[in-house]
PAZAPA-4460 file (N, C-alpha, C; in steps of 0.05 Angstrom, whole numbers, plus 32768, in hexadecimal, padded with zeros to 4 digits):
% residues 188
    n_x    n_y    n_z   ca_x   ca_y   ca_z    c_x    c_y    c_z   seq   type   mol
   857A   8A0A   864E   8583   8A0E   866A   8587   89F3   8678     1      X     A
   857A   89DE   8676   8576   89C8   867D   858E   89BA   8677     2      X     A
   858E   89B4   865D   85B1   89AA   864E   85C6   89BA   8657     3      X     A
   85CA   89D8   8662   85E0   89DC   866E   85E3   89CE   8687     4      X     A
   85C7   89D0   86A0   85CB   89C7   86AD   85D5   89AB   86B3     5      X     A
   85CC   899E   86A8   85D5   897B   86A2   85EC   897C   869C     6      X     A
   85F9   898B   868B   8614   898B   867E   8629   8992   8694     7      X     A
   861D   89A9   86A5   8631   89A9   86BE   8632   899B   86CD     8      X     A
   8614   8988   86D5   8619   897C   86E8   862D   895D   86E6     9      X     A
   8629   8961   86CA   8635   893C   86C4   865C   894E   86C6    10      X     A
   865E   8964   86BB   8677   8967   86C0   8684   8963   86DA    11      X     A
   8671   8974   86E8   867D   8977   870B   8686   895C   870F    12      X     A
   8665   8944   870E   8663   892F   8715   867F   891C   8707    13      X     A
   868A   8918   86F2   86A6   8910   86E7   86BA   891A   86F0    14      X     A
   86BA   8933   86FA   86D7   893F   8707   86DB   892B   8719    15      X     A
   86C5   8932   872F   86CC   8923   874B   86CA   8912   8750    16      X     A
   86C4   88FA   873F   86C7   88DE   873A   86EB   88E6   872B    17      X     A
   86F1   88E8   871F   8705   88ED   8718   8721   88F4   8738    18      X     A
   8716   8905   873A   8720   8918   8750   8727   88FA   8766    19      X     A
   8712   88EF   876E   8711   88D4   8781   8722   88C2   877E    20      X     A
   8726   88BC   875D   8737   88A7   8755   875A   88AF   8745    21      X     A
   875C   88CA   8752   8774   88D2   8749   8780   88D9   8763    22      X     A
   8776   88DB   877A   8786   88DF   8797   878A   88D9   87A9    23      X     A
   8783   88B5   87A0   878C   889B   87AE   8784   8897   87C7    24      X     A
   876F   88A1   87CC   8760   88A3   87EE   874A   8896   87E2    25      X     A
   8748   8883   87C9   8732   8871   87D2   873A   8851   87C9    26      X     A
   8735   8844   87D5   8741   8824   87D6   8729   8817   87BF    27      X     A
   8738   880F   87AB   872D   8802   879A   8733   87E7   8799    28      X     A
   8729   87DB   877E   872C   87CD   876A   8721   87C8   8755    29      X     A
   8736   87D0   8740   8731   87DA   872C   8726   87F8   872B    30      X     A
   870D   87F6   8729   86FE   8813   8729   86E9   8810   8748    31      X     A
   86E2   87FA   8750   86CB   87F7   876E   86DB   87F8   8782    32      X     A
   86D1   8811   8796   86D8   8806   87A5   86CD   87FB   87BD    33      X     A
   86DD   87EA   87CE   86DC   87CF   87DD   86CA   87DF   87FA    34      X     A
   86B4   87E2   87FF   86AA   87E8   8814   86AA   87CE   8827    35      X     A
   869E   87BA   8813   868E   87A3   8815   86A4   878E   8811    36      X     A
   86AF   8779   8818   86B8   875F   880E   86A5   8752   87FF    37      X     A
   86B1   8748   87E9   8696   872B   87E0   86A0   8712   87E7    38      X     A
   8688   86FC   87EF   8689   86E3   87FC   86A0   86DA   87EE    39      X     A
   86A0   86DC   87D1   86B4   86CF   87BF   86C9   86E5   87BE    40      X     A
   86EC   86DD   87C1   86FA   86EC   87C4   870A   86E7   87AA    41      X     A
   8706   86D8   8794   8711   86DC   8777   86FE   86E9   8768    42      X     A
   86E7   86ED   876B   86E1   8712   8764   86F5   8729   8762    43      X     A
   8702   8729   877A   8719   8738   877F   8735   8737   876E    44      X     A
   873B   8718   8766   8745   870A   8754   8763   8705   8770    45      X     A
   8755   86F3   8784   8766   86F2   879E   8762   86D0   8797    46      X     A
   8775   86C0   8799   8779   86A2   879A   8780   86A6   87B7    47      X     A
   877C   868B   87C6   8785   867D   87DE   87A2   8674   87DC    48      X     A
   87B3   867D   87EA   87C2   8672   87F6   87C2   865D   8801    49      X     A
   87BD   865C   881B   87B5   8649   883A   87A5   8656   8842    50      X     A
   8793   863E   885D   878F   8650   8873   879B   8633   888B    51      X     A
   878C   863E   88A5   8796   862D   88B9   877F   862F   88C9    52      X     A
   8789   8621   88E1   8770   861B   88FA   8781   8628   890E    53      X     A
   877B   8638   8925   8791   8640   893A   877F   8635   8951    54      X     A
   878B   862B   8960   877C   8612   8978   8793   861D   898E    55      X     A
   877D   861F   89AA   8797   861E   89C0   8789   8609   89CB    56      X     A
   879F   85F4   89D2   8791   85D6   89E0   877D   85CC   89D2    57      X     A
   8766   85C6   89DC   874F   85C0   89CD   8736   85D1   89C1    58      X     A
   8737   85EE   89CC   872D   8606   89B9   8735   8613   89A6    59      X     A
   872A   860F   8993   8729   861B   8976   8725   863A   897E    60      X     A
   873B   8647   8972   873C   8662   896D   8728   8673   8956    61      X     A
   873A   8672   893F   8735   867B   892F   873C   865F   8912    62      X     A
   8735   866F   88FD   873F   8661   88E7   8748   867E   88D7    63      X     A
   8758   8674   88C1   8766   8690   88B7   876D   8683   88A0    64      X     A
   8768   8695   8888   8774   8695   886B   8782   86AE   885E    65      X     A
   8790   86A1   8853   87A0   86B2   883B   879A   86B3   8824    66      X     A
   879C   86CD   8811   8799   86CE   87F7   87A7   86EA   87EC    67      X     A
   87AD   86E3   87DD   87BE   86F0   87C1   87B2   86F2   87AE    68      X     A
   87C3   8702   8797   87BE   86FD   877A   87C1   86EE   876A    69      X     A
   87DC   86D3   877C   87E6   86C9   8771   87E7   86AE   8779    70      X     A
   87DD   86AC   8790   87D8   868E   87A2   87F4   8691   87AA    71      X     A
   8801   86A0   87AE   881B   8694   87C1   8821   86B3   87CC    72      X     A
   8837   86AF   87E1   883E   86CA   87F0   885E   86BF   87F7    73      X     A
   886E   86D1   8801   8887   86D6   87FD   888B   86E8   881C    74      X     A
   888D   86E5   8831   8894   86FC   884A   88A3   8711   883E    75      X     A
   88C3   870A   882C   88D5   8710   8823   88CD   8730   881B    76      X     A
   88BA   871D   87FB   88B0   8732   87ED   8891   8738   87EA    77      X     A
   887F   873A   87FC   8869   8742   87FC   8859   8743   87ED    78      X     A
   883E   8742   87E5   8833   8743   87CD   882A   8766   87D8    79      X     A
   8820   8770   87C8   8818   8793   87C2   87FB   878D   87CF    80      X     A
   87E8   8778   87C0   87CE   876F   87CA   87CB   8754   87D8    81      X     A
   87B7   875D   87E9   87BC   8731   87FF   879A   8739   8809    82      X     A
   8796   872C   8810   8775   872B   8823   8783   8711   883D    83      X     A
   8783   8718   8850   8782   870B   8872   8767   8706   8881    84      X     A
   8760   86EC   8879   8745   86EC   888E   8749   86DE   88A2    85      X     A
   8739   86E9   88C2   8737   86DC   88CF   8712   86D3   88DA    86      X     A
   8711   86B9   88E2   86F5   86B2   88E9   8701   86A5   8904    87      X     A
   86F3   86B9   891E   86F0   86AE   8928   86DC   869A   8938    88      X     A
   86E5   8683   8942   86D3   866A   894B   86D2   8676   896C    89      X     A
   86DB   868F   897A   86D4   8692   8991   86D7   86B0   899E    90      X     A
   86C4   86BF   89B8   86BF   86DA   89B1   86DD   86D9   89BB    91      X     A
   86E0   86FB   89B9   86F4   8706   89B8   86F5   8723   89BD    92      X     A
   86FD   8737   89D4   86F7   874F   89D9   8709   875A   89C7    93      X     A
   8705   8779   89BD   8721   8789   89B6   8731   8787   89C0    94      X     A
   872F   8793   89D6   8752   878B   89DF   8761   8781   89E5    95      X     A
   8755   8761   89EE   875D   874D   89E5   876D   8748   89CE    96      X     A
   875A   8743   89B8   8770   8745   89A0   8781   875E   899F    97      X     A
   877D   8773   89A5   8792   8783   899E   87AF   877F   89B1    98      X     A
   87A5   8772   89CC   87B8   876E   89DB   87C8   8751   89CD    99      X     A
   87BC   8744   89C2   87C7   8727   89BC   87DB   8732   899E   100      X     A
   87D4   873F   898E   87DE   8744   897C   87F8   8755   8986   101      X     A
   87F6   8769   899D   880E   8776   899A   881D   875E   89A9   102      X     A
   881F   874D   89BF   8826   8738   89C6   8839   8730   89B0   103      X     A
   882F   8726   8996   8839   870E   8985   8852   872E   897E   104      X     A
   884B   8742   8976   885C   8750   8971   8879   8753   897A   105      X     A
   8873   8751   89A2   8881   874D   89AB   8899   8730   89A5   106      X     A
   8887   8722   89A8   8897   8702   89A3   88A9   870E   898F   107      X     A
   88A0   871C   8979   88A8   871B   895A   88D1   872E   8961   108      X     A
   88CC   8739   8974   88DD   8747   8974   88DC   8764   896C   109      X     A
   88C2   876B   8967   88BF   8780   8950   88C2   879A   8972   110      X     A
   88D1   87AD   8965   88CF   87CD   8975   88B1   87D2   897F   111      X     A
   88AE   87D9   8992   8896   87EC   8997   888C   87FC   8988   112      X     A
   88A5   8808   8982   88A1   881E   8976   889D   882A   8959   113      X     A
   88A0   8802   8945   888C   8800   8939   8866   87FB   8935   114      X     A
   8862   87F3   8945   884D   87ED   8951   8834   8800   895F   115      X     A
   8844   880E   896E   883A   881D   897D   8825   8835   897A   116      X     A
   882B   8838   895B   8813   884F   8959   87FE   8849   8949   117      X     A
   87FF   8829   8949   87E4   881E   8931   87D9   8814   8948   118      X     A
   87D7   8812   8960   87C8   880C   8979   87B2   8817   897D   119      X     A
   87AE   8837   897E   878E   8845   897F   8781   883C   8968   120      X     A
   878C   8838   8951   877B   8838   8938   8773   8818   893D   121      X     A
   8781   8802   8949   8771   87ED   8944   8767   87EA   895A   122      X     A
   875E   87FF   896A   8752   87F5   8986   8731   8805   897A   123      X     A
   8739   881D   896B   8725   8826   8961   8711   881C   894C   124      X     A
   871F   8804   8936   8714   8800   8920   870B   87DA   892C   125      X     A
   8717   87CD   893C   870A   87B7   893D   86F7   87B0   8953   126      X     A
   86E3   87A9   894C   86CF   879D   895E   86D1   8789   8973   127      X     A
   86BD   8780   8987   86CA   876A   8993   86C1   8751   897E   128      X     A
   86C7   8741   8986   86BF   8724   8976   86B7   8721   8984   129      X     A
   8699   870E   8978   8687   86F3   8976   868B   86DC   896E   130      X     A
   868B   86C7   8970   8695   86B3   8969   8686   86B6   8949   131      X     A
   8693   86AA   8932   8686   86A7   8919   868C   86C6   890A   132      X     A
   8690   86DB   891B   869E   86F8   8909   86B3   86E9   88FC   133      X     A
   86B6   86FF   88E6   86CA   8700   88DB   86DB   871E   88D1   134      X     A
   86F7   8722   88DB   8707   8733   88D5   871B   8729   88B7   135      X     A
   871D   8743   88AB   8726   8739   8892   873B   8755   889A   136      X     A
   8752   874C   8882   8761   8769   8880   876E   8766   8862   137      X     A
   8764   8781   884A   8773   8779   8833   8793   8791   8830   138      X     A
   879A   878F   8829   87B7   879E   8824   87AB   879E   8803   139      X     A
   87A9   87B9   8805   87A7   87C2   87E3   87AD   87DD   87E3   140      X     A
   87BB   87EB   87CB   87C0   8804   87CA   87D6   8810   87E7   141      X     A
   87E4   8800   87F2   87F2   880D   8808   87E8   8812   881F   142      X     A
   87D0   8806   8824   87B8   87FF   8836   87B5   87F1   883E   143      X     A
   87A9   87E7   8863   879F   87CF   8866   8788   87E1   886D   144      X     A
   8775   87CC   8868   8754   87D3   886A   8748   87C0   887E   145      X     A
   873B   87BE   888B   8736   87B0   88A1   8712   87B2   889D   146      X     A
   8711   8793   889E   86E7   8780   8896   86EE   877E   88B1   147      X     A
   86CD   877F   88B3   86C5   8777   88D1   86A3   8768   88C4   148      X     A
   86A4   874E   88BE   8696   8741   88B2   8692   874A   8894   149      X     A
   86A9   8748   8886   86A1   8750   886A   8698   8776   8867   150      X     A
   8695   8781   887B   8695   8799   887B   86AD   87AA   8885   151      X     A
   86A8   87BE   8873   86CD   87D8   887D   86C1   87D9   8898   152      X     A
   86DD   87E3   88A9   86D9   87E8   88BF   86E9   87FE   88C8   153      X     A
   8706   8801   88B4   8717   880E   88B2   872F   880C   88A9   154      X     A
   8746   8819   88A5   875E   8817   889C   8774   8821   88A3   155      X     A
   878B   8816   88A7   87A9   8826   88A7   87BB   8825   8891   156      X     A
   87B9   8844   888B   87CA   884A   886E   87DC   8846   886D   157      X     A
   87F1   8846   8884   8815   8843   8888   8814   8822   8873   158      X     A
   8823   8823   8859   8834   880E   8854   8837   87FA   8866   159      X     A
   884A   87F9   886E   8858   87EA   888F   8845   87D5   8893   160      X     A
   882C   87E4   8898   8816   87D2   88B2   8816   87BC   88A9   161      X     A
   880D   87B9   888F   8805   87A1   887F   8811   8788   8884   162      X     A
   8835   8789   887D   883B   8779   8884   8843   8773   88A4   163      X     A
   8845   8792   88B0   884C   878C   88D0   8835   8777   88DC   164      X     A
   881F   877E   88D4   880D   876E   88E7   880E   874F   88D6   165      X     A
   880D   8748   88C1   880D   8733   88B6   8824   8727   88C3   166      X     A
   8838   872F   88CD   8857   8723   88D1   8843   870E   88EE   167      X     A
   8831   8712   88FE   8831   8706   8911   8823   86E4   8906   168      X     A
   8822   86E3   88E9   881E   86C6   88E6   8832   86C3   88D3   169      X     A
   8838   86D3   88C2   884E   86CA   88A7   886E   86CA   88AD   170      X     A
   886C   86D9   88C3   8890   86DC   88C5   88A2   86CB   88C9   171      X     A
   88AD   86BC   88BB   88C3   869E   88CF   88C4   869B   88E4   172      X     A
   88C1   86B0   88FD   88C3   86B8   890F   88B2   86AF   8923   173      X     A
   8892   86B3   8910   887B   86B0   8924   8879   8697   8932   174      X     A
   8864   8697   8945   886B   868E   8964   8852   866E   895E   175      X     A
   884C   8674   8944   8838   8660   8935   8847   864D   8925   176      X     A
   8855   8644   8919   8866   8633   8901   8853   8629   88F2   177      X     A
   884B   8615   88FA   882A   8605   88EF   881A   8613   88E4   178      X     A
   8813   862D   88EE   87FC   8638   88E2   8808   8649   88CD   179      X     A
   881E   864F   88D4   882F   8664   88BC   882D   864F   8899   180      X     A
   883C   8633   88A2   8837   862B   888D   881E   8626   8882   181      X     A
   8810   8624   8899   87EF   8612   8888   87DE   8636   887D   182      X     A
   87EC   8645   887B   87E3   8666   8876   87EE   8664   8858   183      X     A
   880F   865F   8855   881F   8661   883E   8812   864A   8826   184      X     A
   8808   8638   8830   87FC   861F   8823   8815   8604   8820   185      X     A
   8825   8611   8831   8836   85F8   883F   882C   85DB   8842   186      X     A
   881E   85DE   884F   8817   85C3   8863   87F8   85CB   8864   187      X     A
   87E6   85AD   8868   87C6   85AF   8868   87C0   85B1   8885   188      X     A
***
């Protein structure tokens, strides 16, 4: 009676591990998935691109890196996987950033009405900043996933987002030049 029981339970228990990793509602790699960031991001098997320093006048913003699979990135053609960190060097309310981000949107030219409905979700999923947090965002599986110090905090499934929100430092466009390249690994 005992061996049946065990026998069902390891079945059940294989389905729905199965079941989990066949209906794409969970963000992996490889087989783990990413609750957690690790300190080291070629674990992930993510090389550095760039990063940059973003300074207004004589205050230090943030600093920000890029990473791929492949150490390089393309606006053009996107990579499928990227990790975006930001550290910031000063606090920062939500809506603040959320207001500063749709801002650069604006500059960008981009519709509202792209934009416009990933607004609750990042007013809901990011915290305010502390100086020394760090926000991360990976694009994997058709996902951006959003760290709030190396921890999930949340995600937007729409395709799109990934690179919409990335466009406010990578796009030829952006209102940064300097930091775009020192992101691409342009310039030091």
């Amino acid at each position: 009676m005992i061996n049946l029981f065990v026998i069902t339970f390891l079945w059940i228990s294989s389905s729905a591990v199965a079941a989990n990793e066949s209906n794409g509602n969970s963000l992996t790699v490889g087989k783990l998935p990413i609750d957690t960031l690790p300190t080291d991001f070629s674990q992930l098997n993510f090389k550095k691109v760039g990063s940059a320093k973003f300074s207004v006048l004589f205050w230090d913003i943030y600093n920000s890196t890029l990473y791929t699979k492949l150490g390089s990135y393309s606006h053009k053609n996107s990579p499928d996987s990227l990790l975006f960190e930001i550290e910031y060097l000063k606090d920062i309310k939500t809506n603040d950033l959320v207001d500063r981000t749709v801002q650069q949107w604006k500059y960008l030219d981009i519709p509202e009405s792209e934009y416009s409905k990933f607004i609750p979700t990042l007013n809901a999923i990011w915290p305010d900043i502390v100086s020394g947090d760090k926000l991360s965002m990976l694009v994997l599986n058709n996902q951006s996933v959003f760290y709030f110090n190396d921890i999930k905090v949340g995600s937007i499934e729409e395709k799109e987002f990934g690179e919409l929100f990335l466009s406010i430092w990578l796009s030829p466009k952006t209102s940064q030049k300097k930091l775009r390249n020192q992101l691409l690994g342009e310039i030091e």
